[in-house]
N, C-alpha and C positions, 0 to 999 in steps of 0.2 A: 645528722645521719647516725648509726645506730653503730656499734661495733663490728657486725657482718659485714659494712662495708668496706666496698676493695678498692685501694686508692692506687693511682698511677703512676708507675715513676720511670719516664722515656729514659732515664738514665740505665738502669736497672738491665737492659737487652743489651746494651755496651759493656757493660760491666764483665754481663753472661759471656757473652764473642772473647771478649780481650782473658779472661779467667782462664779459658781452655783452651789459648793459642799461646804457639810459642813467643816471647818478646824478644827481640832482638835489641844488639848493643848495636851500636853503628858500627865497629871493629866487625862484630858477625855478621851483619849485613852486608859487610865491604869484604869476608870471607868467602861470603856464598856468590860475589858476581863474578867469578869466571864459569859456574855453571849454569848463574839467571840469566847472564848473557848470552850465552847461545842459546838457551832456551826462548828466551825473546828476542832474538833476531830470528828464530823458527818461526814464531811465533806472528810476529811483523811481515815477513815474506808471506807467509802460507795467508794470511788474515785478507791482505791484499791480493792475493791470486785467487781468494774467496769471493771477496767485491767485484773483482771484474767479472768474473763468470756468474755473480748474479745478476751483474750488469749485462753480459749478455743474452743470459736466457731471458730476461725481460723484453730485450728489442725482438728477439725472436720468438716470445707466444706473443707480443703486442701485433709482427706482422702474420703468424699463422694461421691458416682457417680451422675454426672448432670442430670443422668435420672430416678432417684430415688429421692422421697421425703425423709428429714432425721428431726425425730421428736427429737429430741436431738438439734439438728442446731436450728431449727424452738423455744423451748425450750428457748435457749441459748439466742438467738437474741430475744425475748421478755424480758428477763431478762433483758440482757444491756440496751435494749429502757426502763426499767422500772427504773432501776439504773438513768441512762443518767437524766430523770427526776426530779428524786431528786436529783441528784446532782446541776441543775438547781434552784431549790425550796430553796438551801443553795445557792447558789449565789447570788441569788436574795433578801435573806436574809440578808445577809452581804452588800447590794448594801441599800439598804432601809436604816440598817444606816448609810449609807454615808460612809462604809469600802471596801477596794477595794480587791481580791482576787486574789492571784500574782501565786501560787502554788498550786494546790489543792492532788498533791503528799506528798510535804515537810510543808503543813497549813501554806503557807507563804501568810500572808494579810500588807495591806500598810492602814495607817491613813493619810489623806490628810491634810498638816501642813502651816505655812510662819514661818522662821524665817529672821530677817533682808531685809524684803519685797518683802521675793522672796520665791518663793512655793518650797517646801521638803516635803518628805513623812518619815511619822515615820514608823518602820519598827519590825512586830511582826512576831516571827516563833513557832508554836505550841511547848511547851517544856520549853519555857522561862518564867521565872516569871512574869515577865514585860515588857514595852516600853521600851526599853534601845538602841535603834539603830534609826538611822534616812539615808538618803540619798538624794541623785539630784534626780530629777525626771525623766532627762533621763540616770542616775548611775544604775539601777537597783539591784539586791540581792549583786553583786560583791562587787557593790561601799558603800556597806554600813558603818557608821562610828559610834561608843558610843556619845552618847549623849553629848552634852557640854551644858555649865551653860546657854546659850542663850534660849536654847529649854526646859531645864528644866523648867528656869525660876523662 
């Protein structure tokens, strides 16, 4: 190939993200949970009061007739669009500080890290006292591991 050409580098988009986000120490991250915590316990409540009323308006256009208006549906499906929004409104609250929202079932949010010069994400699940887990960035919940002395620091 000739010089004009453009070569790939899947790293390069990671690099971009983690560049313009803020990095958190584990100390910061363990600063910010008495406000990510109630933000995701909103967040976990409201998520699931989401699911069920889309749970129900499913059972209810699966029983109604298509040539009948049904005020319960119509009801229903305001609600979730009104849910749907705040749930929105806690996303974008947790994006503001620079925290990333991985689960909004299990309040699983990611703090955007380096350790040894390369980006990890520390790893918070609603229920835990603290920062104590960290992972690869593309490990996800699976890959997650306790913290060592590096990231403590």
């Amino acid at each position: 190939m000739g010089s004009d050409s453009i070569s790939f580098d899947p790293t390069h988009s990671i690099t971009v993200y983690f560049s313009s986000m803020q990095l958190f120490t584990v100390d910061q991250a363990n600063r910010t949970l008495p406000l990510v915590r109630k933000i995701v316990e909103d967040v976990v409540q409201q998520h699931r009061r989401w699911r069920e009323t889309i749970l129900e308006l499913d059972l209810v256009a699966s029983t109604a007739r298509a040539d009948a208006p049904h005020e319960r549906g119509e009801e229903l499906e305001r609600q979730a669009l009104a849910l749907a929004k705040e749930l929105d409104g806690y996303h974008r609250e947790l994006e503001v500080l620079g925290i990333q929202l991985k689960d909004p079932r299990l309040g699983l949010v990611d703090f955007p890290s380096e350790t040894g010069g390369r980006h990890v994400l520390l790893c918070w699940r609603l229920g835990e006292p603290e920062v104590q887990y960290w992972h690869e960035v593309d490990a996800g919940y699976a890959g997650r591991q306790p913290l060592s002395p590096e990231l403590v620091g």
